[in-house]
C-alpha positions as CSV (number, residue, x, y, z in Angstrom):
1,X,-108.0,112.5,88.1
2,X,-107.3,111.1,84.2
3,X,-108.6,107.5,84.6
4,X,-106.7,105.6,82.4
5,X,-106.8,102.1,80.6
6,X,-104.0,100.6,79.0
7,X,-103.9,97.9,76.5
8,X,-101.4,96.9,74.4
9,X,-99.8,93.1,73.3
10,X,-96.1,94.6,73.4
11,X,-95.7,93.9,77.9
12,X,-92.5,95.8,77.3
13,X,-93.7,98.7,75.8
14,X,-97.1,98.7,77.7
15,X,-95.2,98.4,81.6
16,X,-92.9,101.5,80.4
17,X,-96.2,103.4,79.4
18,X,-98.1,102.4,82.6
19,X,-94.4,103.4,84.8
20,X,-94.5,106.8,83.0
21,X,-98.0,107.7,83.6
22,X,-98.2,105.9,87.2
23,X,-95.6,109.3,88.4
24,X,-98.0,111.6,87.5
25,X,-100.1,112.6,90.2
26,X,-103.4,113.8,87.7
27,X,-103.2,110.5,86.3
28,X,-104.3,106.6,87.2
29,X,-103.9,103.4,85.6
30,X,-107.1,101.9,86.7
31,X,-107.1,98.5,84.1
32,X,-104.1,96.9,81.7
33,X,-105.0,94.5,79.1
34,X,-102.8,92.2,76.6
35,X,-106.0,89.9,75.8
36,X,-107.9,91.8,72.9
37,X,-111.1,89.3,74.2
38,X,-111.0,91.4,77.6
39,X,-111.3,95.1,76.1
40,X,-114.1,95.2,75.4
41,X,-115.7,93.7,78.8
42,X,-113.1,96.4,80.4
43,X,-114.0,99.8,78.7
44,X,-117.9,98.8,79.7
45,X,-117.0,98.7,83.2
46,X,-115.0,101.5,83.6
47,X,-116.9,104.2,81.9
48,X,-115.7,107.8,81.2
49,X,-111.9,107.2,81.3
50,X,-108.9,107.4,78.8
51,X,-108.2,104.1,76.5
52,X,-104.5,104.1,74.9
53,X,-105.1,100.7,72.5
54,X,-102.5,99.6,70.3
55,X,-103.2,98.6,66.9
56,X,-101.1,95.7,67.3
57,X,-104.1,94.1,68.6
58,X,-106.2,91.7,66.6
59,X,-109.4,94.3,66.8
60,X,-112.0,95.4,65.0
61,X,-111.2,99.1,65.4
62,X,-114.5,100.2,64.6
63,X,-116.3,97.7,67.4
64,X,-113.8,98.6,70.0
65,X,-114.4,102.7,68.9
66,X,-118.3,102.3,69.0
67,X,-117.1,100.9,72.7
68,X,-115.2,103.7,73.7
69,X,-117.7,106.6,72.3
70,X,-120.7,104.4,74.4
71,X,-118.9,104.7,77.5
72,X,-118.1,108.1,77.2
73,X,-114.5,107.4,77.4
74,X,-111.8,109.0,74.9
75,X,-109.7,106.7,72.8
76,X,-105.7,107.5,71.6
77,X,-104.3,104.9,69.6
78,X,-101.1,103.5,69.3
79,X,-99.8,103.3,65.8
80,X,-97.8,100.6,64.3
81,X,-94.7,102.3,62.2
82,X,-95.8,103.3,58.4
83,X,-99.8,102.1,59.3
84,X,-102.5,103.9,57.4
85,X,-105.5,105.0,59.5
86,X,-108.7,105.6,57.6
87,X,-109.9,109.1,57.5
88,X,-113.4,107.9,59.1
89,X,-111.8,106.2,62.0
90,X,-109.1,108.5,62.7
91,X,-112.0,111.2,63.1
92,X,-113.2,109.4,65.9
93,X,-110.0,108.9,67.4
94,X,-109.1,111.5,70.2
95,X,-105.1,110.7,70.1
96,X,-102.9,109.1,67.5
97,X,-99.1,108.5,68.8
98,X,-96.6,106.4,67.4
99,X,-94.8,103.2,68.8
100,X,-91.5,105.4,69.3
101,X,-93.7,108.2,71.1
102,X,-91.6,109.5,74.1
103,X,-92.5,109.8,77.8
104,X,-93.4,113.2,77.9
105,X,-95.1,113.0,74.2
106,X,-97.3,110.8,75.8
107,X,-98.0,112.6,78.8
108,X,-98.8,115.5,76.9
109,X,-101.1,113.5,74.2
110,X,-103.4,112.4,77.4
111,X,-103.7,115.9,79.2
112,X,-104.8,117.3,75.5
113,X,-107.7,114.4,75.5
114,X,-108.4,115.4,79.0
115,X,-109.0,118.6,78.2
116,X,-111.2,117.3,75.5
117,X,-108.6,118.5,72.1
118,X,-107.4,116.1,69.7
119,X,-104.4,115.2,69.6
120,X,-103.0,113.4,66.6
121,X,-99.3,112.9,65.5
122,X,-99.2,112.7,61.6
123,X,-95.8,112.2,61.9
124,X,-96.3,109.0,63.4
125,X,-97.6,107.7,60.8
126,X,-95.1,109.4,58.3
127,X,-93.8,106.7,55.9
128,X,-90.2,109.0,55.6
129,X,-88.8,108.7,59.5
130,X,-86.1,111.0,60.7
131,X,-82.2,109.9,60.6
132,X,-81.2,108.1,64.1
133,X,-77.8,108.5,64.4
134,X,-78.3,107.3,68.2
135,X,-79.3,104.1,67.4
136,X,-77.2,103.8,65.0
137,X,-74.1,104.0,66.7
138,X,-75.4,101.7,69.2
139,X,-76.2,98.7,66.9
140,X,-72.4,99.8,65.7
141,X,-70.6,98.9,68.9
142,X,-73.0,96.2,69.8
143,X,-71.5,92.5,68.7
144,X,-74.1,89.8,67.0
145,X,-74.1,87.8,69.9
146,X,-75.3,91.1,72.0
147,X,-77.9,91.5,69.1
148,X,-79.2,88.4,69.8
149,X,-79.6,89.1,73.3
150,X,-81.3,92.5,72.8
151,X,-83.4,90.8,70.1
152,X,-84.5,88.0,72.7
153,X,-85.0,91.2,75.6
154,X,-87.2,92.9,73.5
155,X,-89.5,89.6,72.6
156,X,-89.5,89.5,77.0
157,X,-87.4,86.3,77.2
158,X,-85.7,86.0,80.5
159,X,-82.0,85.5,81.0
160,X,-82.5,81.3,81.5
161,X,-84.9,81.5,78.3
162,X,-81.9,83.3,76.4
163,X,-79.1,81.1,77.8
164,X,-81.2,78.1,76.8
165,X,-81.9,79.3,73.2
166,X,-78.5,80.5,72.6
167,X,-76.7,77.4,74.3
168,X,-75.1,78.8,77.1
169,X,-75.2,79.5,80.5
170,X,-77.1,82.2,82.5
171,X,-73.9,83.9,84.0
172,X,-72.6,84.2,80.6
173,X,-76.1,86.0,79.4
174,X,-75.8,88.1,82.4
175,X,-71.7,88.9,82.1
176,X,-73.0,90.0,78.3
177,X,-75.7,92.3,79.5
178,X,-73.1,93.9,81.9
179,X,-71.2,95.2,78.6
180,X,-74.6,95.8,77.2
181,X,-75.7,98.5,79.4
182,X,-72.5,99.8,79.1
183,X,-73.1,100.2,75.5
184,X,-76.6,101.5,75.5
185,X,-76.3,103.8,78.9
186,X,-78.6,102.0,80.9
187,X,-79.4,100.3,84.0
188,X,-81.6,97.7,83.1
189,X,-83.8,95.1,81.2
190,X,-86.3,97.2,81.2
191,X,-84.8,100.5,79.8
192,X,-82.9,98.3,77.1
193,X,-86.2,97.3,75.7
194,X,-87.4,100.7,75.9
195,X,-84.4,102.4,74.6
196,X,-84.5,99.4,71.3
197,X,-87.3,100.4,70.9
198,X,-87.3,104.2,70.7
199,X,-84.4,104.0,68.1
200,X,-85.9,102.7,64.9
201,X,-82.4,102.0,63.4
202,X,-82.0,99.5,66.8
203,X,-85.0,98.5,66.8
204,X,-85.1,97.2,63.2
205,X,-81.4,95.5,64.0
206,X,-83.1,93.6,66.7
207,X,-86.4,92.6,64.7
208,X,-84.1,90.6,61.9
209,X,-81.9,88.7,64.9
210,X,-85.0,88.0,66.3
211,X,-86.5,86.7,62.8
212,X,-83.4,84.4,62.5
213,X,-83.5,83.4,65.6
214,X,-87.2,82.4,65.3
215,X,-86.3,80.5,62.4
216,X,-83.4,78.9,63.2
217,X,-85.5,77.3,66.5
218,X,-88.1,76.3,64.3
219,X,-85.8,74.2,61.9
């Protein structure tokens, strides 16, 4: 059994990660964390295991490595888009995936650290990123006030959050993310955010609405 710790600040991207490898049967989540403070305490407790870690985290890679490597556990890091790893640290990294890894990329990154072979995705950390017509064609059909509520999906807002912000009402949101899913082919918040953001093109579209929207809140 693949004991497996999960930490990441992005509670989208981290419950889709924990859902995918939760399925498998070789594989357990046994700790999530979204407060960098409680890694730490958590990979000393829970000793030979698997961390994923995102670099989104405010951490000191090199602490939370000498963590790992003490607790005989394996670490595979989750790589912000474009981010330069240092040579020495990447060495003592097991698995490097990107943010727009897929499920069964993942699922084959931690079976490889299992078996004790690195696993490392240079082309996650490519700055040149392959053409996505998919998303694309999405952010296309969707209108700006869709955008917007992608955008706020994405950042975790629930639908009274995004009625509130965008000064309406909840049915409205929720008549909106009908025709969304229509758009995007799928069934729910959840895969919306995941599906954002697995399509950089998307993805990106959604990061500026969200930007503007932050801004326009704050003035």
């Amino acid at each position: 059994m693949n004991r497996i710790i999960l930490a990441d600040d992005q509670a989208i991207f981290r419950a889709g990660a924990a859902r995918v490898l939760a399925l498998e049967d070789d594989m357990r989540i046994i700790a999530q964390c979204e407060d960098p403070a409680r890694l730490a305490p958590t990979i000393g407790s829970f000793r030979n295991s698997i961390v994923i870690f995102s670099s989104g985290l405010p951490l000191d890679l090199n602490v939370i490595l000498t963590n790992i490597e003490e607790a005989g556990s394996r670490g595979i890091l989750i790589a912000e888009k474009n981010e330069q790893i240092s040579p020495s640290l990447s060495g003592r990294l097991f698995g490097i995936v990107g943010r727009n890894v897929t499920g069964p990329e993942l699922l084959d990154t931690v079976r490889r650290v299992a078996r004790g072979q690195r696993s490392i995705e240079r082309t996650s950390l490519a700055v040149i990123q392959p053409q996505d017509s998919v998303g694309a064609r999405v952010r296309d059909r969707l209108t700006p006030k869709e955008m917007q509520i992608v955008a706020l999906i994405v950042q975790g807002c629930k639908n009274k959050d995004i009625a509130i912000q965008l000064h309406t009402k909840e049915q409205v949101i929720k008549n909106y993310l009908r025709s969304i899913y229509d758009k995007t082919g799928v069934s729910d918040r959840l895969e919306l955010a995941l599906f954002t953001l697995h399509h950089r093109i998307l993805a990106e579209a959604a990061a500026k609405v969200g930007t503007l929207l932050q801004m326009n809140s704050a003035s």
